[in-house]
C-alpha positions as CSV (number, residue, x, y, z in Angstrom):
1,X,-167.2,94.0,175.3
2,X,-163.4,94.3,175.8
3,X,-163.2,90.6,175.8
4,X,-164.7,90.9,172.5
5,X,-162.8,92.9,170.9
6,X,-159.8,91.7,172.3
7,X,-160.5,88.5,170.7
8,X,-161.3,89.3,167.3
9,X,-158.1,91.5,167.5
10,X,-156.3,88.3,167.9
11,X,-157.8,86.4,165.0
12,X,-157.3,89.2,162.5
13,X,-153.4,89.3,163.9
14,X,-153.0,85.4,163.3
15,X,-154.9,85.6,160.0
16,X,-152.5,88.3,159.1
17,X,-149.7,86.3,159.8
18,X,-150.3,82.6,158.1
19,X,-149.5,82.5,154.6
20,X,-152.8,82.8,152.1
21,X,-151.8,79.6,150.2
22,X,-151.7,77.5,153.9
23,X,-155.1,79.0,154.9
24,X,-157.0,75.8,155.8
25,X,-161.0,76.1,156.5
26,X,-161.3,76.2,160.8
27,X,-164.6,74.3,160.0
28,X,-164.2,72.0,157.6
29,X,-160.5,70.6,159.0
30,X,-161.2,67.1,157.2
31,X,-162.2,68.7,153.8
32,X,-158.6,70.3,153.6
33,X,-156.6,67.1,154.4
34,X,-159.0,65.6,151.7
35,X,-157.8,68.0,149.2
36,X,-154.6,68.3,150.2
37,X,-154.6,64.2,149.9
38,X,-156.3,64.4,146.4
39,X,-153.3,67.2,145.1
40,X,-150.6,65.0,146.2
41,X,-152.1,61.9,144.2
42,X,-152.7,63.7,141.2
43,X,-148.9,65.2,141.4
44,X,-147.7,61.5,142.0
45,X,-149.7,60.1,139.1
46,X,-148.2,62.8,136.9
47,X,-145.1,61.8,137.6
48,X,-145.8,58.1,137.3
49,X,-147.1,58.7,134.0
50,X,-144.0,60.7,132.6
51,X,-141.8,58.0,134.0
52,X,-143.8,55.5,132.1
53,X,-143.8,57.7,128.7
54,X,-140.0,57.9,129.5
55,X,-139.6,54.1,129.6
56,X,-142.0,53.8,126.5
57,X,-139.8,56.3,124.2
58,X,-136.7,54.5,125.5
59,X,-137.7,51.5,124.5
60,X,-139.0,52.2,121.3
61,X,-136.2,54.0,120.7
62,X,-134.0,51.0,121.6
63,X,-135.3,48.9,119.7
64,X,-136.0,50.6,116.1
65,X,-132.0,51.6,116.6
66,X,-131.2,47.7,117.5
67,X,-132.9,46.2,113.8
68,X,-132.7,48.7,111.4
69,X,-133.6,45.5,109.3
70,X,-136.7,45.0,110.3
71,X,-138.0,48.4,110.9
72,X,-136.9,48.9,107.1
73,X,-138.8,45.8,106.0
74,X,-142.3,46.5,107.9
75,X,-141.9,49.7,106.5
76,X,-141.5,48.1,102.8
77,X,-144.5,46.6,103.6
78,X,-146.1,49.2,105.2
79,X,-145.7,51.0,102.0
80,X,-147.3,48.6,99.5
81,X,-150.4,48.1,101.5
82,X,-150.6,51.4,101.2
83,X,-150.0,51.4,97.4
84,X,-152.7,48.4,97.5
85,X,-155.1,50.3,98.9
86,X,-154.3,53.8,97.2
87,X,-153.6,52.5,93.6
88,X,-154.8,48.8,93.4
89,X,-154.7,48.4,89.8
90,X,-151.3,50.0,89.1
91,X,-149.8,48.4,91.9
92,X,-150.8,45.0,91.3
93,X,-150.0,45.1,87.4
94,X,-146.6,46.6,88.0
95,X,-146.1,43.5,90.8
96,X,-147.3,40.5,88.4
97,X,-144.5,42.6,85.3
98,X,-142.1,42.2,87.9
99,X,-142.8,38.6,88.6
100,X,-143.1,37.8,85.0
101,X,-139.5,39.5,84.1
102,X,-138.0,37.4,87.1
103,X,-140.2,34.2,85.9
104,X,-139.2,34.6,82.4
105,X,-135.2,35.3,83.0
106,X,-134.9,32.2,85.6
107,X,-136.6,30.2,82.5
108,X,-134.1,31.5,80.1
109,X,-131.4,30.5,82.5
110,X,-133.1,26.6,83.3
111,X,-133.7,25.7,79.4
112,X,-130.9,27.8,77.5
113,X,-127.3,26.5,77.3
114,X,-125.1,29.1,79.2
115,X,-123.4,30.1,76.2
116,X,-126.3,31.4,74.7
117,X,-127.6,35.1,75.7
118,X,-130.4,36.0,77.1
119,X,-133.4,36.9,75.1
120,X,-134.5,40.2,76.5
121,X,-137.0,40.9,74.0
122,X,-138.7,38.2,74.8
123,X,-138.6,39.1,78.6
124,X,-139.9,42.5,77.7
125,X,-143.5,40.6,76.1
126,X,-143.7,39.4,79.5
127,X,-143.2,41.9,81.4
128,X,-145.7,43.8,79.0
129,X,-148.1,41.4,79.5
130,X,-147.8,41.5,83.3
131,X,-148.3,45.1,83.4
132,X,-151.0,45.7,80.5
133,X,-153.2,42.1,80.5
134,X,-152.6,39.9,83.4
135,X,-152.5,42.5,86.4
136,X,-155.4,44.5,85.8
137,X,-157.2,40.9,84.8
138,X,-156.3,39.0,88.0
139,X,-157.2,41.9,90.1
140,X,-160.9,42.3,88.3
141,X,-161.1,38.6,88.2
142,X,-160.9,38.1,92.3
143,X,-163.3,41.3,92.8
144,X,-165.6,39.8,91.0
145,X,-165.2,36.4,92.6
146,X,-165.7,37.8,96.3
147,X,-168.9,39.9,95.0
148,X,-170.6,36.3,93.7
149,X,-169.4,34.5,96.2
150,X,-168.9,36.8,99.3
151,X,-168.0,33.9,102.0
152,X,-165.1,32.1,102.4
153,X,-166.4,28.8,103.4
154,X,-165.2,25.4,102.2
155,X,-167.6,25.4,99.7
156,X,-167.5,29.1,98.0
157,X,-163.9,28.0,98.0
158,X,-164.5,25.2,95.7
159,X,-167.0,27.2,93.8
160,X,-164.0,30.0,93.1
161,X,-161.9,27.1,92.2
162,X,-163.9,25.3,89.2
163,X,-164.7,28.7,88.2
164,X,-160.7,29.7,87.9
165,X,-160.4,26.3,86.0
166,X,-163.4,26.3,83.7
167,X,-163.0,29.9,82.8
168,X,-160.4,31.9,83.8
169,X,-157.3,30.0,83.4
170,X,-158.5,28.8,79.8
171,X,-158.9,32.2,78.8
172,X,-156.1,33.6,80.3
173,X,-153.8,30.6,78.7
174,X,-155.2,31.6,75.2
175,X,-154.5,35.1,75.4
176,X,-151.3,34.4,76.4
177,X,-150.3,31.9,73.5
178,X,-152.1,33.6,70.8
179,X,-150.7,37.3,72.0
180,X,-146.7,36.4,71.8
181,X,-146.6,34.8,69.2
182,X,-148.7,37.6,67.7
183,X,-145.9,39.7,68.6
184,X,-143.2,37.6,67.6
185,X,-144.6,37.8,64.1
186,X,-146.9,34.4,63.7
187,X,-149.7,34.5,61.5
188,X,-153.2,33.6,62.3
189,X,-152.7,30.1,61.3
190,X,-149.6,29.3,62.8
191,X,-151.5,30.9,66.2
192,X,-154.6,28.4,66.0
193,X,-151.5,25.5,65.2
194,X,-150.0,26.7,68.6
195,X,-153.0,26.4,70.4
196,X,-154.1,23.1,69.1
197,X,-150.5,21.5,70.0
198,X,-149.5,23.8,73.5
199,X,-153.0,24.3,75.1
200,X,-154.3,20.9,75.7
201,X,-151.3,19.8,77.7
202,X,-150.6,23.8,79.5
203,X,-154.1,23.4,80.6
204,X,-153.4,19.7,81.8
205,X,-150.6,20.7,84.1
206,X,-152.3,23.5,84.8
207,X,-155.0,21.5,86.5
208,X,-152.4,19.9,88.5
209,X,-150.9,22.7,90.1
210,X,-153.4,25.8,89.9
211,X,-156.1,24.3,92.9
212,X,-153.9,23.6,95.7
213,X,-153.2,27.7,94.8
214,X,-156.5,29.2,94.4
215,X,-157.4,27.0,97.7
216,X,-155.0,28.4,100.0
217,X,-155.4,32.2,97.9
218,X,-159.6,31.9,98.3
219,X,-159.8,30.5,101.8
220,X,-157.1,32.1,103.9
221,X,-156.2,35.4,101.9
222,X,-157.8,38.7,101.9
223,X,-159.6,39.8,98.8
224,X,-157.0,42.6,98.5
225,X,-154.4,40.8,98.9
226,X,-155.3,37.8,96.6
227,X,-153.9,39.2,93.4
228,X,-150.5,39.2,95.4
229,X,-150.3,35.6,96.4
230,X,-151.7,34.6,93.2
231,X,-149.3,36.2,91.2
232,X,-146.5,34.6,93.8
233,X,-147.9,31.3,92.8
234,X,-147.5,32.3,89.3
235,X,-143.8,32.5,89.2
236,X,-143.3,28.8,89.0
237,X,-146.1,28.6,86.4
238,X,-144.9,31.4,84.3
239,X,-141.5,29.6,84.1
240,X,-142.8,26.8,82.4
241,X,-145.4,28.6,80.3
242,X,-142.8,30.7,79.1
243,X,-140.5,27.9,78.1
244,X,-144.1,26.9,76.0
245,X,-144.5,29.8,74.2
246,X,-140.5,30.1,73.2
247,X,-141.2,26.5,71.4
248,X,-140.8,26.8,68.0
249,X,-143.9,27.1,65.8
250,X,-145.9,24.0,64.6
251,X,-145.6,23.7,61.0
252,X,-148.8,24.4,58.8
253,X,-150.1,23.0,55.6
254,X,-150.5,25.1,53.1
255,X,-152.4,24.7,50.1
């Protein structure tokens, strides 16, 4: 009975004396090393892990302060997408007035001797008609091409194509002819004598250069995106188109 007590006396002294926090269980020894082992790990992977965020940051860091450049122009472009997608109409009509003003001023510069000035009222009837007729057309124009022909195969492409040539570039040449030299004062005469001397041959070069565009725009480009490369491809048509309608007007016959 001594003995006992003696004992337990002991136990209660040592337990007394070891630390709570380096208690380990006298029957499960293995359990402990386990957890201990599984504590360790978890503090190592921490650390791992903030070394790896560290080198991340650093990088990152290093590199955006490296090419300003380039962080500048993917956030350009960043930014219109985001206009694309946010404002699609607004952006894309303001894009094809901008084209139009740069078309229209680089064609004043190719045909005009140096000595003459510029023409900025003409320049702003094409940037008008960027913004307020071709924009918001080209963008309605390849919606409704990808809703009747939804693929993108070699054939829907060549389906869009005869479609853009058959219909919409006609129309779109018309409108264009018969609406500046509406505003530059011609008469409804001298408009159907413009058309019957400019359209025949605008719509003959226009067949010669507009199909290897719409092939590359309807088989490789998104439909949101479309509008964009079309109206790149326009700025080498609107330079000659614009040098058309600065001819002088036909002469008419009166009675």
């Amino acid at each position: 009975m001594s003995g006992t007590l003696r004992r337990k006396a002991d136990i209660a002294r040592l337990l007394h004396k070891q630390p709570f926090t380096d208690f380990t269980d006298p029957i499960h020894p293995f359990r402990n090393q386990t957890q201990k082992q599984t504590r360790q790990y978890f503090r190592f992977s921490n650390v791992l892990r903030k070394v790896r965020e560290y080198e991340i940051s650093s990088s990152l860091f290093y590199s955006s302060s490296s090419s300003p450049s380039s962080t500048g122009k993917f956030g350009f472009v960043t930014w219109y997408l985001g206009m694309v997608t946010s404002c699609p109409v607004l952006t894309k009509s303001i894009t094809c007035s901008l084209i139009n003003t740069a078309a229209d001023l680089s064609s004043q510069t190719i045909s005009k001797p140096s000595s003459e000035p510029y023409d900025f009222v003409r320049t702003l009837r094409m940037a008008g008609y960027g913004m307020l007729i071709l924009g918001p057309s080209v963008h309605f124009w390849f919606n409704l091409m990808s809703k009747l022909f939804p693929k993108r195969d070699l054939i829907t492409t060549f389906k869009k194509m005869a479609m853009g040539q058959l219909l919409f570039g006609p129309a779109m040449t018309v409108v264009f002819f018969s609406s500046n030299a509406r505003l530059k004062g011609e008469s409804g005469e001298e408009i159907v004598a413009r058309l019957k001397r400019d359209l025949l041959p605008t719509m003959l070069n226009g067949v010669m250069y507009w199909p290897f565009c719409d092939f590359i725009t309807f088989r490789f480009i998104p439909v949101h995106l479309q509008p964009l490369v079309s109206n790149s491809f326009s700025y080498l048509w609107t330079v000659y188109v614009t040098y058309m309608a600065s001819l002088e007007k036909p002469a008419t016959i009166t009675s």
